[in-house]
Each structure stands twice: as C-alpha cells, then as structure tokens.
C-alpha positions, 0 to 999 in steps of 0.5 A: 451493511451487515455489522458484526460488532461481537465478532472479532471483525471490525464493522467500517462505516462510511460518513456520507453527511454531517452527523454526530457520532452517536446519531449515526452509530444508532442509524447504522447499527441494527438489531442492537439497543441503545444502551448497547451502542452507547457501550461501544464508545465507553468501552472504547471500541469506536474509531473516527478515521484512526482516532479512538473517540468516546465522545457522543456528540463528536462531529462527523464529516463526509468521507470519514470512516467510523470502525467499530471494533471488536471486543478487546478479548476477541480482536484478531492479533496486531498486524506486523505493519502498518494499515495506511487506509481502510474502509469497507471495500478497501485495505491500504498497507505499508508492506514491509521489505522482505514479505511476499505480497502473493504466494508462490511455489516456494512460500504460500503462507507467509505473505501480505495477502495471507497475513490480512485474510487472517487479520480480516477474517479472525481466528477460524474464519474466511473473508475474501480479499482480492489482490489489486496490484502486488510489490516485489518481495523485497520492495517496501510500501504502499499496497492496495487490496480489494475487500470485495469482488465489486471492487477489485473489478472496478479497480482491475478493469481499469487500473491503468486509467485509475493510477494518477501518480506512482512514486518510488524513492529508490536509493542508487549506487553511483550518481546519475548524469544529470539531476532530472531525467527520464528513461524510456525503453521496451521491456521483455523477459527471459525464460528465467524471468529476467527482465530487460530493455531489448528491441521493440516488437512482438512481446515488448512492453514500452516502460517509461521512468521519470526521476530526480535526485533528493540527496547524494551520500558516499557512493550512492544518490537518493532519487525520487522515481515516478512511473508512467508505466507500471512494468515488472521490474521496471525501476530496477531495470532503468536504473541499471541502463542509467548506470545507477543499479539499486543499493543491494539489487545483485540481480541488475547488477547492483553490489550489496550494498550498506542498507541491507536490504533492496533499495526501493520504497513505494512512497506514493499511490494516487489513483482515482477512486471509481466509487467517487471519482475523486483521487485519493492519495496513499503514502508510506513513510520512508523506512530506518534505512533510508532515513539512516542514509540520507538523513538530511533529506528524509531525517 
C-alpha cells in the first residue's frame, strides 16, 4: 500500500499478526527513516482502532487498523457526523437525518457522498468512493461506502448474500395490534415514485418486515424493525399497512409529529465481509430525539 503520511490524507493499515507498534509501523511505512516514524507517534499522529497511542511497544492484535495521520496543519476539516468504521477499503458512518446519501437533480453537492470524497481526498484533491447501498434523505444511521473499485464489486455483486441482519428503530404513530409480528407484501411504484403494497406479478417486488415493540409513549410506539428485504421505502410502506405510519412520514400517511424529523434510525448492519468471510457488525446510537421520546428504553 502507498502511504502518504504528509499528505492531508490518512494512510490505515491492517494488523493481520501480533506485533508491536513501532515494529509494525517500520515494516509498513516505506521510503522513510526511523527517526521519522517514531516522530509520528510523539506527534500524535497514530491510531490503534479510534484510540490515539504514543506508546512504542503497544501491542497489536489481528483485525486491528492502525491510521496514520496527517500533520495537525494539513488534516482534511472534521466531518459533520461521525465514522462508525474504517479502514483501507471501507468507510462506515453515522448519517445523520436530513443529508442526502447521493446526489439528485435537485441537490449534488451537499450529500454524504460529496462530503467524504472531499474529507477522503483533501482539499484540491480527487479519491474515488463508490456507493454501496444508500438511506432515504431523512432517515439517519448507518451507511456503508466502498474506497475502491474491488470492493464495491465485491459487496454489490453479492449484497443480498452478504447482509446477515438489518435493524431499524422506527418510532410509530398509534400501537400496533400485537407486540411481535411481521408484514409481507409485493411492492410496486408509481409514475411519481410513490411506493405501495399492490398485487404480485410483473414488476412487483416481495418485501418482507419483522418487528417488535421497545416502549410505548403518548400516542406513539417504539419499535425495532428487522428486514429481510431491503426494498425502497419498505418500512415506511408496512407501517402505514399496519396502521402504524412513521412519526413525521406525511408522505405514508403519517402526522407531523412531536420529534421533528422522520422517525426512523439505521441502528444495526451486520453483513458478511467478502475479504474474511467473517461478519462484521456496524452500529449507530440512537438519535436525541429518539432518546428524548422514550427515554426509559434508549435513555
């Protein structure tokens, strides 16, 4: 791997065997000087994981990332929302509500795409960044980009294979009839891009919607929602067939709402990395506001 310490990019590393810091850092980082490498960690510019270490006999383990990490100066600005995961062919984040994952017609520039190519690349610079899988606009939490060509392959070719386990918190208008349950339908979509449960058949999509109740407040339910179809809108769609529309959802026929925002939160992605054949899981917190509705189950 090329590494690029004085850029304003940072270079990760994978810890494939035990090593020691410094040990590794020396066999991983070319063309540079003893003296130099050891300046990285006194100037703080190494990380274990999400950990800033200094120490030249810390102890790695396998599956750990080491990030080395532009001078203080030259780093690209902080982004607007956290980084859940990365390493050097990933980039997992916490997408807030509100940010387009992609562009469209309308918005190309303020995105979650936009906004890590430039963190990525550093100021007058390009990095490819491949879109994995994308959220609506105002639904938060956890997206998966690709850093490279060889891994967006990998994970597109076979996504639906690769997804182990997909969990939503979705907070509801009303209270659905039983505390457990799942909803099955065959999606479609209009000429307006509405989408809908309607007859199976040519150009019907099967969506299937597990969930469960966490809490009831006034008016409205807490639930966790599982996919084991990952279909536009499909939450959205089979709460409004349960009767149970999503907080602030006006277009599935939900009200307003008291959170002022969408009710719905990527909270868990588990899939099967193709490199290791291992799962690795990805998790993004619950949001202020829907801690502040149910504080007794998300505190």
């Amino acid at each position: 791997m090329k590494t690029t310490p004085k850029s304003s990019q940072s270079t990760v590393f994978q810890v494939e065997s035990p090593d020691t810091l410094l040990n590794f850092l020396l066999e991983h980082v070319k063309n540079k000087s003893r003296n130099t490498v050891k300046g990285f960690l006194s100037k703080r510019q190494v990380k274990v994981g999400s950990k800033t270490v200094t120490a030249f006999d810390y102890a790695l383990k396998p599956g750990q990332t080491v990030t080395i990490l532009p001078p203080a100066d030259q780093r690209a600005p902080k982004l607007p929302f956290p980084v859940i995961y990365e390493d050097a062919d990933l980039i997992v984040i916490d997408k807030p509500a509100g940010l387009l994952t992609v562009a469209t017609d309308r918005e190309r520039d303020k995105t979650a795409y936009r906004i890590l190519t430039d963190y990525l690349a550093g100021p007058g610079k390009e990095k490819p960044l491949f879109i994995v899988h994308r959220l609506d606009r105002d639904t938060s939490g956890v997206v998966l980009f690709a850093k490279n060509q060889e891994m967006k392959e990998a994970l597109q070719g076979d996504w639906e294979d690769l997804v182990d386990r997909r969990v939503y918190l979705a907070a509801v208008e009303g209270r659905p009839p039983e505390e457990r349950g799942t909803v099955k339908s065959f999606l479609r979509e209009t000429s307006t891009h509405l989408v809908y449960s309607g007859a199976p058949g040519n150009g019907a999509r099967e969506a299937v919607t597990h969930y469960e109740v966490l809490a009831r407040g006034t008016g409205c339910t807490l639930l966790s929602v599982a996919l084991d179809t990952g279909r536009k809108n499909q939450i959205r769609v089979h709460m409004q067939d349960l009767g149970c529309p999503v907080l602030g959802d006006k277009k599935y026929g939900g009200r307003a709402g008291d959170m002022g925002r969408l009710g719905l939160h990527a909270r868990e992605l588990a899939i099967t990395d193709p490199r290791t054949g291992k799962q690795a899981v990805y998790t993004a917190p619950a949001p202020k506001e829907f801690r502040k509705l149910f504080p007794e189950a998300l505190g």
